[in-house]
N, C-alpha and C positions, 0 to 999 in steps of 0.2 A: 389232248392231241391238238385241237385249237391251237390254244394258248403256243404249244411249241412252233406251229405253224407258223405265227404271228409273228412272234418273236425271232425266226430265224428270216423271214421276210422282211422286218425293220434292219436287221442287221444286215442282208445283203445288198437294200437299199443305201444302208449307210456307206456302205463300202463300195459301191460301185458312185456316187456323187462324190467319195475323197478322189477318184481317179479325173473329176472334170474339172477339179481348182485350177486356176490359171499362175502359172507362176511368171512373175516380170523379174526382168534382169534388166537393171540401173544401167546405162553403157554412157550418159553424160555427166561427167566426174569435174565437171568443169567447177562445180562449186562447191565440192571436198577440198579440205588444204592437208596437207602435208602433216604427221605429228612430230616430225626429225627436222632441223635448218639442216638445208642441201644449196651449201657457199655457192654450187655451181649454177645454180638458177636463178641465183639475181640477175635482175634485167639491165644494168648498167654496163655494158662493156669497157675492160678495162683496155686500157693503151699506155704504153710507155713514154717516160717523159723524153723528151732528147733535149743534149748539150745545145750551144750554143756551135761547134764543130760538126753535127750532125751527128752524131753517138746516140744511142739510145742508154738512156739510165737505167739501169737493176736497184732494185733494193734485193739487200743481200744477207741472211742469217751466217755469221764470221762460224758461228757455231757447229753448225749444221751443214756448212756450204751450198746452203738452197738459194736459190735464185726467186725472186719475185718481179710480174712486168710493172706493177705500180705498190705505191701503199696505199691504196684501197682494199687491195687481197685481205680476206677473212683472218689469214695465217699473220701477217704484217701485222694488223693491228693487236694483235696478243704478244706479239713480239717483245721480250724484255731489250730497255734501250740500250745498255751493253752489248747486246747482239745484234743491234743493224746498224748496216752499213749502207753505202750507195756503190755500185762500178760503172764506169760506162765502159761499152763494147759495141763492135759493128754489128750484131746478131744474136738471136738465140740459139744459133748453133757455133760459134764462137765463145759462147758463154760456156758450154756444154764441154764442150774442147779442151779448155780452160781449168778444168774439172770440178765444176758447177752444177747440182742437179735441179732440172725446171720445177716450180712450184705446181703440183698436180690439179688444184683448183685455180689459179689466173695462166696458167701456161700451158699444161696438160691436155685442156677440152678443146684448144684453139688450132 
């Protein structure tokens, strides 16, 4: 009878110290990175070139009729060279117009 005493005593000591563990939750992820490239969080802002008329230049997929604002876009540079072009236009909504669709990472986020 001891013995069970004993033993039902270490165990409800043991069971009653898992209930005072402290648990910590991480909330500064500042120096986690990413396991996927996500084009849209480069830190360099792209901007468009303009003419010499004041136009702004597209690079442009003849393909696919996408629109890009530079060839720095992620998309540009996988670009086979048969498929781009340049246009100039007064806008991104003139480009649009035109029937043109914006590039979702250099056009889309902006």
């Amino acid at each position: 009878m001891k013995r069970l005493v004993i033993i039902l005593s270490v165990l409800c000591l043991t069971l009653v110290s898992c209930g005072k563990a402290d648990v910590v939750i991480r909330t500064d992820l500042s120096a986690t990175r990413a396991s996927a490239y996500i084009p849209a969080l480069e830190t360099t802002a792209m901007t468009a070139a303009v003419s010499e008329w004041g136009m702004m230049i597209f690079v442009v997929n003849v393909s696919s009729k996408t629109f890009h604002i530079s060839d720095e876009c992620y998309h540009v540079k996988g670009m086979k060279e048969e498929n781009k072009s340049t246009v100039e236009s007064v806008s991104i909504e003139q480009m649009i117009a035109d029937g043109y669709k914006p590039c979702s990472t250099c056009i889309g986020k902006e």
